[in-house]
C-alpha positions in Angstrom: -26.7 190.6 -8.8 -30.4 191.0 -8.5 -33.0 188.6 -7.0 -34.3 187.1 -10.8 -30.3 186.3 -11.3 -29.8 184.0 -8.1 -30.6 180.6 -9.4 -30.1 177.4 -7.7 -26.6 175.4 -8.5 -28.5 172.7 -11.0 -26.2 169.9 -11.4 -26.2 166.7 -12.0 -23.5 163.3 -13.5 -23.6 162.5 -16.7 -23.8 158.9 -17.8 -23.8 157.3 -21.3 -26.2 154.2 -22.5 -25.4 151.7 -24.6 -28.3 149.3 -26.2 -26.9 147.0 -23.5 -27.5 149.2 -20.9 -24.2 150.4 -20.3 -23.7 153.4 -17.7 -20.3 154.9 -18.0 -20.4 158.2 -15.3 -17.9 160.2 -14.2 -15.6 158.1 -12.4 -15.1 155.9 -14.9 -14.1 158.1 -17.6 -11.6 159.6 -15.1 -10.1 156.6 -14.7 -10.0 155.6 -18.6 -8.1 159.2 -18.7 -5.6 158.5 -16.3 -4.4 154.7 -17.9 -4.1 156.6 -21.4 -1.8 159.6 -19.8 -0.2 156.7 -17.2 -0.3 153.7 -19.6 -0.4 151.7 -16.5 -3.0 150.9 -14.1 -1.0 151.5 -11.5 0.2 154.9 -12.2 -3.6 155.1 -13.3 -4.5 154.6 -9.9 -2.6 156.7 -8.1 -3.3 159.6 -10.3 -7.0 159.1 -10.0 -6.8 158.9 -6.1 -8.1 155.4 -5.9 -6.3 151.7 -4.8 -4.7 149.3 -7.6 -7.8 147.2 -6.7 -10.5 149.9 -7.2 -9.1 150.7 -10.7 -9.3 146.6 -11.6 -12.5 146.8 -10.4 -14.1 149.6 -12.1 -11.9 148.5 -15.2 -13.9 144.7 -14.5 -17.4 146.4 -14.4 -16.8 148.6 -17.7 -15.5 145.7 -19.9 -18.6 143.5 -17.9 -21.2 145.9 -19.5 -19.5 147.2 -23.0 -19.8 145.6 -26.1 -16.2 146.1 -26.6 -13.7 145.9 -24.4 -12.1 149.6 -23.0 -9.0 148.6 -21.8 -6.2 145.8 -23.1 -3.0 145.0 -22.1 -0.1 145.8 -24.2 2.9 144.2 -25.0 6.2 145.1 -25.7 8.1 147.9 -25.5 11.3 149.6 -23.5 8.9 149.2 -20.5 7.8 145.9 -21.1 4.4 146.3 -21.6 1.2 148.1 -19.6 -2.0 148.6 -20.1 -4.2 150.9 -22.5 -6.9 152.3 -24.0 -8.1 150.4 -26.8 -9.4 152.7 -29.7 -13.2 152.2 -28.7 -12.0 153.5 -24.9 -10.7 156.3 -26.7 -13.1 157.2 -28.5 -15.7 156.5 -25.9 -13.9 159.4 -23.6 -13.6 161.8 -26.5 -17.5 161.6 -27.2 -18.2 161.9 -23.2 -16.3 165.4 -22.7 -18.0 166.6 -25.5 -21.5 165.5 -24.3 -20.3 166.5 -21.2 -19.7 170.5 -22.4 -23.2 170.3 -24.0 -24.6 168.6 -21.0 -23.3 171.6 -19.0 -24.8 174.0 -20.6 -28.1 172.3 -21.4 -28.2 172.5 -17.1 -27.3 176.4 -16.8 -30.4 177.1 -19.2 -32.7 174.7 -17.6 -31.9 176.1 -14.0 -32.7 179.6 -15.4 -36.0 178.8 -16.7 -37.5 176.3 -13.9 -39.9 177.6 -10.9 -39.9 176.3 -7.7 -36.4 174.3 -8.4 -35.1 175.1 -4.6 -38.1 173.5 -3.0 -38.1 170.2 -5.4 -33.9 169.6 -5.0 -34.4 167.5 -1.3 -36.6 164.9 -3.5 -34.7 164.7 -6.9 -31.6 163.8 -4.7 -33.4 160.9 -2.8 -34.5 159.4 -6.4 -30.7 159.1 -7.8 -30.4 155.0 -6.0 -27.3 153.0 -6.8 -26.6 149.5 -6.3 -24.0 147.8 -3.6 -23.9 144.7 -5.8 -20.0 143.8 -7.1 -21.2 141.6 -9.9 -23.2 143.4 -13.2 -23.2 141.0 -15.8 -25.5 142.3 -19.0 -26.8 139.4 -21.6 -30.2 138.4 -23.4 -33.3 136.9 -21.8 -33.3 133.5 -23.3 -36.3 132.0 -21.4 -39.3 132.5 -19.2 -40.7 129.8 -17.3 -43.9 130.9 -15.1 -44.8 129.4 -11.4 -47.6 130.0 -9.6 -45.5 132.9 -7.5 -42.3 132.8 -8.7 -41.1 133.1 -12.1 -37.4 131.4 -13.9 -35.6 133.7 -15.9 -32.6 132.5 -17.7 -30.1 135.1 -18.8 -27.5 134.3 -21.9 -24.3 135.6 -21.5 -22.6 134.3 -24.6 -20.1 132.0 -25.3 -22.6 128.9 -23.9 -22.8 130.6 -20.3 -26.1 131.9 -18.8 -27.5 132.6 -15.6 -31.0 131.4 -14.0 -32.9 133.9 -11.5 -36.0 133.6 -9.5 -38.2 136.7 -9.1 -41.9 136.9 -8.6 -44.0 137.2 -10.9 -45.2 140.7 -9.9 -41.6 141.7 -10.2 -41.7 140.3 -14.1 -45.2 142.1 -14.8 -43.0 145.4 -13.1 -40.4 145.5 -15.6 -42.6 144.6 -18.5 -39.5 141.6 -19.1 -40.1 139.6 -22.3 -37.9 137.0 -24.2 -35.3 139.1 -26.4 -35.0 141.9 -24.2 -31.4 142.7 -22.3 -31.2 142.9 -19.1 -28.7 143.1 -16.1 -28.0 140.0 -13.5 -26.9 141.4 -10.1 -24.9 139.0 -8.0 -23.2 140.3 -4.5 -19.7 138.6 -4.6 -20.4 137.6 -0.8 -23.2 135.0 -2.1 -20.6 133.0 -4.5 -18.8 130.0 -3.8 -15.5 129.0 -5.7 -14.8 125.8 -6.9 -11.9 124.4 -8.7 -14.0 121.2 -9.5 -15.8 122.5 -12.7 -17.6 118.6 -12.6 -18.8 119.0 -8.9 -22.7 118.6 -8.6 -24.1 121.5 -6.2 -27.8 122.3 -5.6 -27.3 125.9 -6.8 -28.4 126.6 -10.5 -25.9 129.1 -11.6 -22.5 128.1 -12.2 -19.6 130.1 -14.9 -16.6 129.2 -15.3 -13.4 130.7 -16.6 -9.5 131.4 -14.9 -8.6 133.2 -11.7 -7.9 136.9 -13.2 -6.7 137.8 -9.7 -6.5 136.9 -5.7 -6.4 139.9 -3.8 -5.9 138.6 0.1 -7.4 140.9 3.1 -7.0 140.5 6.3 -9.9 137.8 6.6 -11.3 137.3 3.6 -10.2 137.6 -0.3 -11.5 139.1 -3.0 -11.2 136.6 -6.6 -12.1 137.4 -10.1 -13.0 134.8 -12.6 -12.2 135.9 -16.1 -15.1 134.3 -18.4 -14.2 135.5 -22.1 -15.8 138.4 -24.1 -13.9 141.0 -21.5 -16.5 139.7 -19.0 -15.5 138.7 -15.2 -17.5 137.6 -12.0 -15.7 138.9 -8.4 -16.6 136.5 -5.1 -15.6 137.1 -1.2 -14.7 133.7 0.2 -12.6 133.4 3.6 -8.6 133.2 3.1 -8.8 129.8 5.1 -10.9 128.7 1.6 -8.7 130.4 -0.9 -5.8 128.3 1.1 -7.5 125.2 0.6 -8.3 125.6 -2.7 -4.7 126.9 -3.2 -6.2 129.8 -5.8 -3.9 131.4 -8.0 -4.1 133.8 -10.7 -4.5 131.9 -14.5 -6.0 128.5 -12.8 -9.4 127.7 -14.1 -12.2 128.2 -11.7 -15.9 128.3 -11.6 -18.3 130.7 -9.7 -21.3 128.9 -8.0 -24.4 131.1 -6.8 -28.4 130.1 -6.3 -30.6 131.6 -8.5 -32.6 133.5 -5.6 -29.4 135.2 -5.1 -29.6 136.8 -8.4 -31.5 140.5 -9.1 -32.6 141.3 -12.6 -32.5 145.2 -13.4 -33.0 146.6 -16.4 -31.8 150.2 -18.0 -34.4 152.9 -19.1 
């Protein structure tokens, strides 16, 4: 092979947009694989390499940010049921591999015509930033109400549920964010409190409600999901000593309480 053939490796994940900002990469569409070969996420899961609870949870973020839900449960059936791709998952995977072959080779071109790649790799990979929040919940900016420092922005979920978030008012100039635009509410499960009391007055702004999907108990805390319609769910982190309390089971309703400062607004490019 001679000098002029020795290219850097040029790779990089493909991800696919929706209008409302939905990023489906990799990991997801593995996963999505798996439950239509396994029709069950927890032969899903196992083939995939990850827990039961990591594929719920990636399942939870995907629905959270589609316009249609990926994944349903069926019913029925020598087996008695499972769970599966819906035809919008399915087609949704079929249109990835395809971009993905394309994507592939648009990469093996590009590497073959770019100067100065080796040099400029250490700083493309410290742009690519992901998030460590649990909770990505996609919906409409209803409202804008302006403060001296601070601005209100209310995000609508649908179904009558929205959520209020404080940022500066640099922050809102940044992002260019204007009534009618979509945007993203991030929402660490460790900053939501549970409450079976959907009447209970709390100083915190934000509060959805729905029923427990789940109550996955660790060795100090648990991890609860709050289904909220639409294929949409919220996760918090409360104590097990709480969850006790509270005597939290899967299908009771429940409501997820957070402060508006707790809340990030992102938007997709």
């Amino acid at each position: 092979m001679s000098k002029n053939d020795q290219h850097p490796a040029l790779e990089a994940g493909l991800q696919v947009r929706y209008r409302t900002g939905l990023l489906l990469a990799e990991e997801g569409i593995k996963l999505l694989e798996a439950i239509a070969a396994q029709g069950s996420i927890t032969r899903a899961a196992q083939a995939a390499g990850i827990s039961y609870r990591t594929a719920w949870e990636r399942i939870e973020a995907l629905n959270n940010l589609s316009d249609h839900a990926l994944v349903e449960r069926a019913v029925g059936g020598r087996g008695g049921g499972g769970t599966r791709l819906t035809e919008y998952g399915a087609q949704l995977v079929q249109v990835f591999r395809e971009l993905e072959q394309e994507h592939r080779r648009f990469l093996a071109g590009l590497a073959r015509r770019i100067h100065g790649l080796e040099t400029m790799m250490p700083m493309l990979e410290r742009l690519h930033l992901q998030t460590s929040a649990r909770n990505q919940l996609w919906g409409q900016i209803s409202a804008i109400r302006h403060g001296a420092v601070n601005a209100e922005v209310e995000l609508n979920l649908g179904q009558g549920q929205s959520i209020t978030a404080i940022i500066t008012e640099e922050s809102l100039t940044r992002l260019d964010l204007v009534q009618g635009s979509n945007a993203a509410a991030l929402i660490k499960s460790s900053s939501i409190v549970i409450t079976t009391d959907a009447k209970l007055n709390l100083s915190a702004r934000n509060r959805l409600c729905g029923r427990i999907a789940r109550v996955h108990r660790g060795a100090v805390n648990s991890d609860v999901v709050i289904e909220l319609g639409q294929n949409k769910s919220i996760a918090a982190v409360i104590t097990n000593a709480s969850t006790d309390r509270l005597q939290l089971q899967a299908g009771m309703p429940a409501c997820a309480i957070f402060d508006a400062s707790s809340v990030i607004i992102g938007l997709s490019d």
